[in-house]
C-alpha positions in Angstrom: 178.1 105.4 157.9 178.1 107.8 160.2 181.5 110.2 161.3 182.0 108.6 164.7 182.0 105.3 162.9 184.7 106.4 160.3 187.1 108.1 163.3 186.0 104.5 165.6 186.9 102.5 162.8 190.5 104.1 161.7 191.5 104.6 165.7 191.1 101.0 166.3 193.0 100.0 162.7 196.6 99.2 162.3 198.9 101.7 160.9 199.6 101.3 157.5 202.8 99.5 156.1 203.0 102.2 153.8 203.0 106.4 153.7 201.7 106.2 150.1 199.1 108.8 149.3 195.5 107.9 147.3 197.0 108.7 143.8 199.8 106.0 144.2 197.5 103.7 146.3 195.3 103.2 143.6 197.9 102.8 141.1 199.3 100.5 143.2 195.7 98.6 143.1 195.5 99.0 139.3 199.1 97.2 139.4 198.4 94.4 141.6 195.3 93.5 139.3 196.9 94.0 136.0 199.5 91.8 137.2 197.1 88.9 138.2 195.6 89.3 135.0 198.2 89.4 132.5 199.6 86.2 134.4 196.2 84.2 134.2 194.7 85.3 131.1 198.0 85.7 128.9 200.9 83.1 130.7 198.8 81.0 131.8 199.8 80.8 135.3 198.1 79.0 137.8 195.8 81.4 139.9 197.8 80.9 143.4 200.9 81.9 141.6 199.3 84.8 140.0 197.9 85.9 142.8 200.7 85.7 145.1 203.1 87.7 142.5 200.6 90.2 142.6 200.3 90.6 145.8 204.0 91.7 145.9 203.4 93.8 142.8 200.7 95.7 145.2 203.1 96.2 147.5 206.3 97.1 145.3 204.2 99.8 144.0 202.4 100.9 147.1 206.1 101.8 148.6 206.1 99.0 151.0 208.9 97.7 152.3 209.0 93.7 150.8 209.5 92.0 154.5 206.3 93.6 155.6 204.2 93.1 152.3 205.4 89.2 152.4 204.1 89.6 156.5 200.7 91.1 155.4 200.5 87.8 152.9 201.8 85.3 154.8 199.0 86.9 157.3 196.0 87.1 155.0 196.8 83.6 153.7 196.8 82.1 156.9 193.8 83.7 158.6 191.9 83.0 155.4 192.7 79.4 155.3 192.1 78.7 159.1 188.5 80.4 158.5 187.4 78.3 155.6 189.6 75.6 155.1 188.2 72.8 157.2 184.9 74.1 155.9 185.8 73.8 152.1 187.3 70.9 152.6 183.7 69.1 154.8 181.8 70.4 151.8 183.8 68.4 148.8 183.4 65.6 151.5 180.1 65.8 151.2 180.1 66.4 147.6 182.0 63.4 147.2 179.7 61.3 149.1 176.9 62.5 147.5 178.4 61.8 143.7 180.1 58.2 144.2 177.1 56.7 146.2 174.1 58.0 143.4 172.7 59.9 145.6 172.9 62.9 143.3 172.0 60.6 140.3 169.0 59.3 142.6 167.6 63.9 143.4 167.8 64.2 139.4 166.1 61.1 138.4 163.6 62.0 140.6 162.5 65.2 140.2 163.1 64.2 136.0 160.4 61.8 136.3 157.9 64.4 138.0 158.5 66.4 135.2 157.8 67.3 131.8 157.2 69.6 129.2 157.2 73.2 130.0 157.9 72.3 133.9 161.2 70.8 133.0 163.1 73.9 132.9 161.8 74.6 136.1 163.0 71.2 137.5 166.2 71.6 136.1 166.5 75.1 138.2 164.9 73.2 141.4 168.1 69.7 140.7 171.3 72.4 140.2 170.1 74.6 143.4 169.6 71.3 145.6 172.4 69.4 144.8 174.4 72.4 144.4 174.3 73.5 147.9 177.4 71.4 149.1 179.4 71.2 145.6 181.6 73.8 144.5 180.7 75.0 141.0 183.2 73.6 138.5 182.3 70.1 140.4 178.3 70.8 139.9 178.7 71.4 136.2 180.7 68.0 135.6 178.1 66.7 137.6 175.1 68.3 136.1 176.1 68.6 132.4 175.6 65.0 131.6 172.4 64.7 132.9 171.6 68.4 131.0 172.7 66.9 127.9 171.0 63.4 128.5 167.3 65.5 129.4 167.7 68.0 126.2 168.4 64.9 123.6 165.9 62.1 125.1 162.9 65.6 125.2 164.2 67.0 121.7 164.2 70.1 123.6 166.4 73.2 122.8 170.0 72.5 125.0 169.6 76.2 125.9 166.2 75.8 127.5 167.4 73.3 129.9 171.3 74.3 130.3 170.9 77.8 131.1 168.5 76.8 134.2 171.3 74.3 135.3 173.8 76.8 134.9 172.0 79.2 136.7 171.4 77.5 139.8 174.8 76.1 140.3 176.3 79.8 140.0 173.6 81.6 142.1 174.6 78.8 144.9 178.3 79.6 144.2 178.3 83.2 144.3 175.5 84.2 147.1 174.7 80.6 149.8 177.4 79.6 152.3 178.9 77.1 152.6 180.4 78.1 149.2 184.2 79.4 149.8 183.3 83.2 148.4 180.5 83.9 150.5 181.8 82.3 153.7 185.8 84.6 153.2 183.2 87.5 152.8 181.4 86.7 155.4 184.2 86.0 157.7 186.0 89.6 156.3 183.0 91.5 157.2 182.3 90.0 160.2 178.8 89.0 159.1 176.5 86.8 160.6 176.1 83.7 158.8 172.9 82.3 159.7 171.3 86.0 158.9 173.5 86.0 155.5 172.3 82.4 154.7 168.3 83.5 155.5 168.3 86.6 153.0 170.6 85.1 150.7 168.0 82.4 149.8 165.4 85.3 149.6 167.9 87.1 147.2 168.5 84.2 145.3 164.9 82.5 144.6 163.6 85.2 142.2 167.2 86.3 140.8 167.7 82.4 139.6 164.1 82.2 138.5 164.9 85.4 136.2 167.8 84.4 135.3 167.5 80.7 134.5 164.2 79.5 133.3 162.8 83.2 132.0 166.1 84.2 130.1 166.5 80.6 129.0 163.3 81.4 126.3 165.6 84.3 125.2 168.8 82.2 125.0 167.2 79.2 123.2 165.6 81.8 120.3 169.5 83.6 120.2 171.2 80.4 120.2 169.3 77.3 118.5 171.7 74.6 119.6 170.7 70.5 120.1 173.0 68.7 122.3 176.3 67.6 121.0 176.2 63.7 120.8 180.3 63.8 121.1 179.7 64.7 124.8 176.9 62.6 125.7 177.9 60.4 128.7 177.6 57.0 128.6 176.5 55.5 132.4 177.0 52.1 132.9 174.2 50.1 134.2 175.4 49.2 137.1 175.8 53.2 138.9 172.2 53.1 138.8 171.5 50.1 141.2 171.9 50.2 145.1 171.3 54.0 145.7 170.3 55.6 148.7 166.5 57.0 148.8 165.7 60.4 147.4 164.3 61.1 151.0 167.3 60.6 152.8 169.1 61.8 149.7 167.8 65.3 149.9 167.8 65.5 154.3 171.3 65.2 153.8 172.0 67.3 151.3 169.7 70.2 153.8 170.9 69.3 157.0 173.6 71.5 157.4 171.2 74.5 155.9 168.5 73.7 158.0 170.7 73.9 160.9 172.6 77.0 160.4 168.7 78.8 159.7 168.1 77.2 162.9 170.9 79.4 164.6 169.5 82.2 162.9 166.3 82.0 163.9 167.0 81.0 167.8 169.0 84.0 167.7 166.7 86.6 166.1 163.7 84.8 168.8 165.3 84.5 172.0 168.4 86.9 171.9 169.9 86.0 175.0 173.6 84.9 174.9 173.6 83.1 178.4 170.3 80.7 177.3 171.1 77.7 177.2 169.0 76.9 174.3 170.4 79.3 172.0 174.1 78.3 173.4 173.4 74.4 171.6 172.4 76.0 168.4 175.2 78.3 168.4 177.3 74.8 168.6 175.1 72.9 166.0 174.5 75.8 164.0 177.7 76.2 163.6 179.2 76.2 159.7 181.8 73.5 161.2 179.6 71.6 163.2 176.6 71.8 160.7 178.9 70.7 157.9 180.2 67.8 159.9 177.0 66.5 160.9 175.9 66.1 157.1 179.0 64.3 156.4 178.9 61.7 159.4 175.3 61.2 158.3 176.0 60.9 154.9 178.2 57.8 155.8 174.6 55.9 156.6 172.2 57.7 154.7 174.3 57.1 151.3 177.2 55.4 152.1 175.6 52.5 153.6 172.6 51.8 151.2 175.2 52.4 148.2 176.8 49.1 150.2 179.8 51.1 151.5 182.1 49.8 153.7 184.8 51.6 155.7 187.6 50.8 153.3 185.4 52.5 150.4 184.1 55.2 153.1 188.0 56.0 153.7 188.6 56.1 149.5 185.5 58.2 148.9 187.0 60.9 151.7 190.6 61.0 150.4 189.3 61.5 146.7 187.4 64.1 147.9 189.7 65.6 149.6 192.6 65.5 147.0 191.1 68.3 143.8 190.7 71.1 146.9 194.3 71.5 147.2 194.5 73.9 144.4 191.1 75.8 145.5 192.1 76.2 149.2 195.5 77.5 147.7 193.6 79.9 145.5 191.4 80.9 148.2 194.1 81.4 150.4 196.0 84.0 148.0 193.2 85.5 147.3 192.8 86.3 151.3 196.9 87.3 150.9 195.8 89.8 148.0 193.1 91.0 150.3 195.4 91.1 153.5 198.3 93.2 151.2 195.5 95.8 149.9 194.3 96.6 153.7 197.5 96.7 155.6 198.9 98.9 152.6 195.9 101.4 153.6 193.8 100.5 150.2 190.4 100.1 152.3 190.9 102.9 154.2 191.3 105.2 150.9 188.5 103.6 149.5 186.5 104.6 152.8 188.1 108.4 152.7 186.9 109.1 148.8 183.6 107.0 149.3 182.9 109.0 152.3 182.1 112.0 150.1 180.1 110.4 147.3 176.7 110.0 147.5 176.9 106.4 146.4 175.6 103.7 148.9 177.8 101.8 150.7 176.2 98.0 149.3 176.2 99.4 145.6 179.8 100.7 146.1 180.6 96.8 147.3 178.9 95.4 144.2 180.7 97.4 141.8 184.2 96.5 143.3 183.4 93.2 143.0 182.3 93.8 139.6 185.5 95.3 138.6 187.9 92.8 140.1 185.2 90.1 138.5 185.8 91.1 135.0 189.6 92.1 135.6 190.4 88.5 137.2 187.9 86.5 135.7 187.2 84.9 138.8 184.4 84.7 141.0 186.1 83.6 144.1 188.9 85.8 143.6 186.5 88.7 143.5 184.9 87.9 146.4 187.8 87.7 148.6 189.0 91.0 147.3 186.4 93.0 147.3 185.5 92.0 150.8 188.9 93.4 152.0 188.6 96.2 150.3 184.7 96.7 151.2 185.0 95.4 155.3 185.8 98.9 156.2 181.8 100.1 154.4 180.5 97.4 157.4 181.3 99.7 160.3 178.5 101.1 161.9 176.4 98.9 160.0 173.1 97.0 161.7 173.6 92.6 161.6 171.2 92.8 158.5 173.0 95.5 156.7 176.2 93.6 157.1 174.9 90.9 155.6 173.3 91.9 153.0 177.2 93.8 152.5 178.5 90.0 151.5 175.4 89.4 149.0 176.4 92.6 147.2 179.8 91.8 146.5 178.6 88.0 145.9 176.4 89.7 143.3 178.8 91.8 141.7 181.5 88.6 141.7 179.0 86.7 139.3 178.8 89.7 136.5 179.9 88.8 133.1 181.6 85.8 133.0 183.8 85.9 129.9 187.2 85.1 128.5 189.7 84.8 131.5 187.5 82.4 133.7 187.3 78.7 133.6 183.7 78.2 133.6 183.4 80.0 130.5 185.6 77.5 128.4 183.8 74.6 130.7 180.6 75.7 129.4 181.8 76.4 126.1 183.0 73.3 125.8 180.6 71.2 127.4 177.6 72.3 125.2 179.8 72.3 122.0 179.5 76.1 121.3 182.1 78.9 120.2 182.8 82.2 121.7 180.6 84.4 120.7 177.4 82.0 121.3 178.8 81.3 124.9 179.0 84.9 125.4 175.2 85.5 124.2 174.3 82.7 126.4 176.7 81.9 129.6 177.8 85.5 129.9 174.5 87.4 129.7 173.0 85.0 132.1 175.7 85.6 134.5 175.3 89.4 134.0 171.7 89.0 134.6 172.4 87.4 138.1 174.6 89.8 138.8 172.2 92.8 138.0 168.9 91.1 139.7 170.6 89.8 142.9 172.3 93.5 143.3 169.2 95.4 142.7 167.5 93.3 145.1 169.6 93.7 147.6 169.8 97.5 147.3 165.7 96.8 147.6 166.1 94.7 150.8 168.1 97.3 152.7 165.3 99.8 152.1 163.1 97.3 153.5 165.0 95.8 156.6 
């Protein structure tokens, strides 16, 4: 960043609500997220609540006055919300659609019948990346864990070599691809481009998820040597299996909305030319509303209608999906009021005044913020949203690939080593019947080895491009 960019970038900014200097600014940072933490980890408060109490902390501490540290909230939470919401809540839409008609059941089944042997951890990688795309990550595993459990017992196979695979590419999704809710706040915080995010995310992610789920899966089946737990083996009925919509249509669903946001991207990088009228429609249908919309409405015939919906059942399927978001658009929504609190208090700005003289790059700098807020809060969202507040200042001056490869570090650095204080760890933990210390040899290492690969690559790509 050069020193132009710096004096652009704090001329144009907002004064702070606070006269704090650095010292208590950080402290006041070290506050906010010991706060969150203690109230997650040890009370057991739900995340929104945690996050909105530490919001104030932030500011208590920081030395600003409480009307204008509720303002900076109130702010961040609404400006977060109006840039994801509708988007978040399209996706579990889709999600829903995709579970209730068998349309998910219909991808795994499949691909499972195309593959055996030593390719099946491979296809397990291939079914959690595809129909992971438009599901959040806590929705994936319920939906994916059954059918992990059902492959490892019916192939005798180790529940490791087929889990971790899974695992993997749901949380590479989660942590790196829009339309996921991290990635999109980050994107939307650094003012990103999205179709240019999406393109080298999926070249970040291919050989991070490959490393991380079917290579380390060898090494986590010889550490852990677990079968799968016939307590949690799911029992289908018959009948789920019968009127499904084709694996064709299935899966063009499932990609439409990716397929048309690489679309934008690529009209854009081609032509270049805001007033064509060609690349005006596919900034309208490449669009992460419109492209997320368009997979829904089709959804309605490609699996609604073979799964012999009607509207009554369409209307069901969309207010069930709707309903379990409340909480995650709440969280999300903090998490943007967190973010909001640390800039206006002047956080981002001290973190651009000390980085400015280190000799640390900008995107590993982003990574290990992420990073830390990861393994204080536990959660990957969470981390996300923070770390891009703190990190959007790092994006000034920056080219459209640079910026984007910005939100892939600190998607990166949100996935490193998942343990205690986050959900999925006790999901997993549960799910595949192991204790602690197994799910940290296993879930945690994987997610530190995402975490690791997708950084360094990205530190590689911005060499390159």
């Amino acid at each position: 960043m050069t020193r132009l960019s710096v004096e652009m970038l704090a001329a144009d900014a907002p004064p702070p609500i606070t006269s704090a200097g650095h010292a208590q600014l950080g402290i006041a940072v070290l506050v906010g997220i010991a706060v969150i933490v203690l109230l997650i980890t040890k009370f057991k408060l739900h995340a929104f609540l945690a996050l909105t109490v530490g919001s104030l902390a932030l500011g208590a501490t920081a030395g600003a006055p409480l009307d204008k540290t509720i303002t900076s909230f109130t702010t961040g939470l609404g400006s977060t919300v109006a840039g994801v919401g509708v988007l978040i809540a399209l996706g579990a839409i889709l999600g829903k659609l995709l579970a209730d008609s068998g349309g998910a059941d219909q991808i795994v089944d499949t691909i499972l019948a195309r593959a055996g042997g030593r390719a099946m951890p491979w296809a397990m990688v291939l079914i959690a990346s595809v129909v992971g795309l438009p599901l959040f990550f806590e929705i994936g595993i319920v939906l994916l864990i059954p059918v992990v459990l059902m492959v490892a017992k019916r192939g005798n196979y180790s529940l490791m070599r087929i889990g971790i695979p899974a695992l993997a590419g749901l949380s590479v999704m989660h942590g790196l691809i829009p339309p996921h809710p991290g990635p999109l706040v980050a994107i939307d915080a650094v003012k990103a481009n999205l179709g240019v995010t999406l393109a080298l995310g999926i070249v970040v992610a291919i050989p991070t998820v490959i490393i991380a789920g079917p290579l380390f899966s060898r090494v986590a089946a010889r550490w852990v040597d677990v079968q799968a737990p016939d307590r949690m083996l799911p029992q289908r009925p018959s009948e789920e299996l019968e009127n499904r919509p084709g694996f064709g249509a299935t899966l063009a669903t499932v990609l439409l909305p990716v397929v048309l946001m690489l679309a934008k991207a690529l009209v854009d990088i081609v032509v270049d030319d805001p007033a064509d009228h060609t690349q005006r429609v596919f900034d309208v249908v490449g669009s992460p509303l419109i492209a997320l919309l368009a997979a829904v409405i089709v959804g309605f015939f490609t699996l609604g209608r073979p799964a012999g919906f009607g509207k009554d059942r369409l209307q069901q399927t969309v207010e069930k999906g709707l309903m379990p978001i409340a909480g995650i658009l709440l969280i999300v929504g903090a998490g943007g009021g967190f973010k909001q609190t640390l800039i206006d208090s002047g956080v981002g700005q001290m973190i651009l005044d000390i980085s400015r003289n280190w000799s640390i790059p900008a995107l590993l700098l982003a990574w290990l913020i992420a990073v830390v807020i990861r393994l204080a809060t536990g959660s990957a969202t969470v981390a996300t949203v923070s770390a891009a507040g703190l990190a959007a200042p790092l994006a000034a001056g920056m080219s459209t690939t640079h910026t984007a490869l910005l939100v892939l570090a600190i998607g990166a650095g949100s996935l490193f080593f998942s343990h205690v204080n986050d959900a999925g760890f006790w999901l997993v933990k549960e799910y595949f019947g192991l204790d602690v210390g197994q799910t940290v040899k296993t879930w945690s290492a994987m997610e530190t080895i995402l975490s690791v690969v997708a950084g360094g690559l990205v530190l590689l790509l911005s060499l390159i491009i």
